[in-house]
C-alpha positions as CSV (number, residue, x, y, z in Angstrom):
1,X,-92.7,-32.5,115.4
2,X,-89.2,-33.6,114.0
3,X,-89.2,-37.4,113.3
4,X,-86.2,-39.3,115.5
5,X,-84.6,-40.1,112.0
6,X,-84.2,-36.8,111.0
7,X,-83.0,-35.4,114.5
8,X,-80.2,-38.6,114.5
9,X,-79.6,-37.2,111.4
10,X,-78.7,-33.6,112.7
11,X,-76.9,-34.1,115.8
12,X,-74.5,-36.5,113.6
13,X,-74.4,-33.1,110.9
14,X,-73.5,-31.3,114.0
15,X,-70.8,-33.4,115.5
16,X,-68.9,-33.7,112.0
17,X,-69.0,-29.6,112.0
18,X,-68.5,-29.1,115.5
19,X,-65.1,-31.8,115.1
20,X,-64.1,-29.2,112.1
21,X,-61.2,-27.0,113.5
22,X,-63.1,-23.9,114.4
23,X,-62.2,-20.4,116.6
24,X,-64.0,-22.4,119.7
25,X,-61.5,-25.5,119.7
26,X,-58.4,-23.5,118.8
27,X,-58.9,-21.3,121.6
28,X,-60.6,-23.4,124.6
29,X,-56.9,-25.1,123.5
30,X,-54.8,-21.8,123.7
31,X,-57.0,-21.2,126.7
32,X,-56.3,-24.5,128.7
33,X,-52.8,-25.2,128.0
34,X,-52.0,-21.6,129.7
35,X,-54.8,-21.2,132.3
36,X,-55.6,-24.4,133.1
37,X,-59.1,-26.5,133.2
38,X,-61.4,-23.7,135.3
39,X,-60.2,-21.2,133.1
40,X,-61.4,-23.8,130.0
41,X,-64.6,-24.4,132.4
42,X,-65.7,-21.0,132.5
43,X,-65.3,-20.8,128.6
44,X,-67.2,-23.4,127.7
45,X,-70.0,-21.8,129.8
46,X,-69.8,-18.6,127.9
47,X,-69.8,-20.6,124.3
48,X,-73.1,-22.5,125.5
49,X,-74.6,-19.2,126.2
50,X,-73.5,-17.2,122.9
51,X,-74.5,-20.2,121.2
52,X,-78.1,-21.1,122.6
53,X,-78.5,-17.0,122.1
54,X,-77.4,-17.1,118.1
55,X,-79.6,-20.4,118.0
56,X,-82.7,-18.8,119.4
57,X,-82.0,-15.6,117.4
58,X,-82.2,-17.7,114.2
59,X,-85.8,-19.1,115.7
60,X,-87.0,-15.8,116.0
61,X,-85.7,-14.9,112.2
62,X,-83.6,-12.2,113.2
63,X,-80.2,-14.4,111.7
64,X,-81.8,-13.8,108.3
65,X,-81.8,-10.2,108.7
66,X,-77.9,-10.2,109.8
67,X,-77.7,-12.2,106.5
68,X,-79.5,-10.1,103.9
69,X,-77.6,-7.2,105.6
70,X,-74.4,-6.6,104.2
71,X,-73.2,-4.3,106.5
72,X,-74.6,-5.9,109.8
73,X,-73.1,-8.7,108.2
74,X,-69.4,-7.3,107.5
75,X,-69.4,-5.6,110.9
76,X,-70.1,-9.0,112.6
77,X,-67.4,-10.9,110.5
78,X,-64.8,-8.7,111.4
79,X,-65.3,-8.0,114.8
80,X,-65.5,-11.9,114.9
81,X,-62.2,-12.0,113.0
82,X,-60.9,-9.0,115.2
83,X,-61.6,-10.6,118.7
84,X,-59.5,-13.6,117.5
85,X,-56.6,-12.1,116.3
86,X,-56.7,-10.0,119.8
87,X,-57.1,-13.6,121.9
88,X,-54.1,-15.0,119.5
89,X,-51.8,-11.8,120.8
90,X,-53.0,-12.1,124.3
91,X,-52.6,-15.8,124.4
92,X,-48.6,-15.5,122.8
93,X,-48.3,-12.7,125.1
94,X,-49.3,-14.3,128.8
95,X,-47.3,-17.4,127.6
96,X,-44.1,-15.2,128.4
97,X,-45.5,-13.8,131.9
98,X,-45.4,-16.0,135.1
99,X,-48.0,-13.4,137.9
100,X,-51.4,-14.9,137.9
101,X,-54.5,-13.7,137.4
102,X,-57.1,-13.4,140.1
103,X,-59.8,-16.2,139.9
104,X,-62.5,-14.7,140.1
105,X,-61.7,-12.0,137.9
106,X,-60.0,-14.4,135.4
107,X,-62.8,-16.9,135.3
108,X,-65.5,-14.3,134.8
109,X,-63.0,-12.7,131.4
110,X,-63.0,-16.1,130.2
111,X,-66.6,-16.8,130.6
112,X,-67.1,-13.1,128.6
113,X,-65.2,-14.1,126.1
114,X,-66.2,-17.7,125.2
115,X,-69.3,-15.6,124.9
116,X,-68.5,-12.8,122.4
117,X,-66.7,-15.0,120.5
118,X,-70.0,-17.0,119.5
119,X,-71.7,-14.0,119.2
120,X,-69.9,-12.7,116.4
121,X,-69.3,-15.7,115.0
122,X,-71.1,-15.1,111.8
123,X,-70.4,-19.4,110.9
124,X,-72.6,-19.8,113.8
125,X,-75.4,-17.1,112.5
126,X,-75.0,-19.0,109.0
127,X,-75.4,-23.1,110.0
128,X,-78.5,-22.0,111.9
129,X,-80.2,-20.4,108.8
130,X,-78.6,-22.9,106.4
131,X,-78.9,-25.7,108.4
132,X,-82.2,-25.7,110.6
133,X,-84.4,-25.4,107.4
134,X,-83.8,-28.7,106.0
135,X,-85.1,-30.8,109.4
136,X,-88.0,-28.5,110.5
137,X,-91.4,-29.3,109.5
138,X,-93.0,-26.5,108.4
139,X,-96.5,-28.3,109.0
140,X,-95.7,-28.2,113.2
141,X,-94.3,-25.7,115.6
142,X,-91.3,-24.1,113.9
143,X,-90.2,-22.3,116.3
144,X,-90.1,-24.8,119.1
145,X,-88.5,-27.0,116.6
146,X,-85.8,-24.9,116.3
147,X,-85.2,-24.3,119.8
148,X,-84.8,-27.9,120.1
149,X,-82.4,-27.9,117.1
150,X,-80.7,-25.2,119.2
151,X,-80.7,-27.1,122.3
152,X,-79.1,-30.6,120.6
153,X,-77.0,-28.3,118.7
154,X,-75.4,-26.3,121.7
155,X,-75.5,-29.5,123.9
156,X,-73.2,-31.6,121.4
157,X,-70.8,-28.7,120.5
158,X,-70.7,-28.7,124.7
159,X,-69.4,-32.0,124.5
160,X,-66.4,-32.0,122.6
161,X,-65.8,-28.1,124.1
162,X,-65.3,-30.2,127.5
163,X,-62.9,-33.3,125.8
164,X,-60.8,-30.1,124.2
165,X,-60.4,-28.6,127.6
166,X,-59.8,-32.3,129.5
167,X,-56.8,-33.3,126.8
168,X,-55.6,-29.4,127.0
169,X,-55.2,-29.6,130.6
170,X,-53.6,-33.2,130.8
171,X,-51.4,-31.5,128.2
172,X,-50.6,-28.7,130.5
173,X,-49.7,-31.2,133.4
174,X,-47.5,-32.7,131.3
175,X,-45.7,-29.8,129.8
176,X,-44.0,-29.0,133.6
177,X,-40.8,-28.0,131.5
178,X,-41.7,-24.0,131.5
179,X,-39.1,-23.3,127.5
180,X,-41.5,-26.4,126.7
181,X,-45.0,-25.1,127.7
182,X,-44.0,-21.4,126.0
183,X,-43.2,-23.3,122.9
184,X,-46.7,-25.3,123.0
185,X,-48.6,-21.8,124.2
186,X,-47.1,-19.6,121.3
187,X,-47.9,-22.5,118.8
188,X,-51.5,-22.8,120.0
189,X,-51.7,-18.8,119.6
190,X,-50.4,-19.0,116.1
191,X,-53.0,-21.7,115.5
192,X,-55.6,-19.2,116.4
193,X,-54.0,-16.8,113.9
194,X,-54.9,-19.2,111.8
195,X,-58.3,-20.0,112.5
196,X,-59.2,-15.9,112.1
197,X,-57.8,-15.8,108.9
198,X,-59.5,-18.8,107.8
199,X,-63.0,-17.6,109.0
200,X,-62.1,-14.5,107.0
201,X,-61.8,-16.3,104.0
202,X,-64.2,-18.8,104.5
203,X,-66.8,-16.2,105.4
204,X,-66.3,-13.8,102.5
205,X,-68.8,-12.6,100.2
């Protein structure tokens, strides 16, 4: 099995990627500052799932073919890239609109989308097979090994998905003034805008 040292080793490798401006903090913060924590809540809950899925799929080997393919590859990246740039407009757009959306119905969109966005988040696909190599034994179980790089992995990112969404929605208290709050929602959406075209670049082949 994984010696502690080396699995110290990867949740700190995970918590300086995870602190990295990424498409899950920029919009958990879009996210929170206009719904409010529950909204942020349900999110997180459908990043730990998208991301525990990619994790496992990358155990069972199937993140390598997605990586060899360039097509199954490009499709991922930009519907990744796609979905964000749709959440941005969505996010500039309900800053200007004052009905609510139904709870139930709003937390179960959230939770959707928290999930699709890990799932085509080719980054995620690509630490896994990158990544999960260098502190698995090849000498013990390697797939149970990477579950439970998977597990510290989706557990950590969890983490500091819940601090995001806890400062966002003190922020959102705070930001009672409603000129204020669109100003703070439409710059968080630009952010986002940001993000996508980032993970285009960064992801390019």
């Amino acid at each position: 099995m994984i010696e502690l040292a080396s699995l110290l080793t990867f949740a700190f490798t995970v918590l300086v990627i995870e602190l990295t401006p990424g498409p899950n903090m920029a919009w958990l913060a879009v996210l929170s500052v206009n719904e409010g924590r529950r909204a942020g809540l349900a999110a997180v809950a459908g990043i730990a799932l998208g991301l525990g899925l990619v994790g496992l799929a990358a155990a069972l080997g199937l993140g390598a073919v997605i990586e060899r393919s360039d097509m199954l590859y490009g499709l991922l990246r930009w519907g990744g890239v796609s979905f964000l740039f749709y959440l941005a407009w969505e996010g500039w757009r309900e800053a200007g609109e004052t009905a609510p959306v139904e709870a139930s119905q709003g937390l179960r969109r959230y939770f959707l989308r928290g999930f699709v966005i890990n799932i085509l988040n080719p980054k995620a696909a690509l630490f896994y097979i990158a990544v999960f190599p260098e502190f698995i034994d090849p000498a013990g179980p390697v797939a149970q090994q990477a579950v439970m790089l998977a597990a510290i992995s989706v557990l950590i990112a969890t983490l500091i998905h819940l601090a995001i969404i806890a400062l966002a929605g003190s922020a959102r208290l705070l930001l009672d003034n409603r000129p204020r709050r669109l100003i703070v929602q439409r710059a968080l959406s630009l952010l986002l805008v940001a993000v996508a075209l980032w993970l285009l670049v960064s992801t390019a082949r």
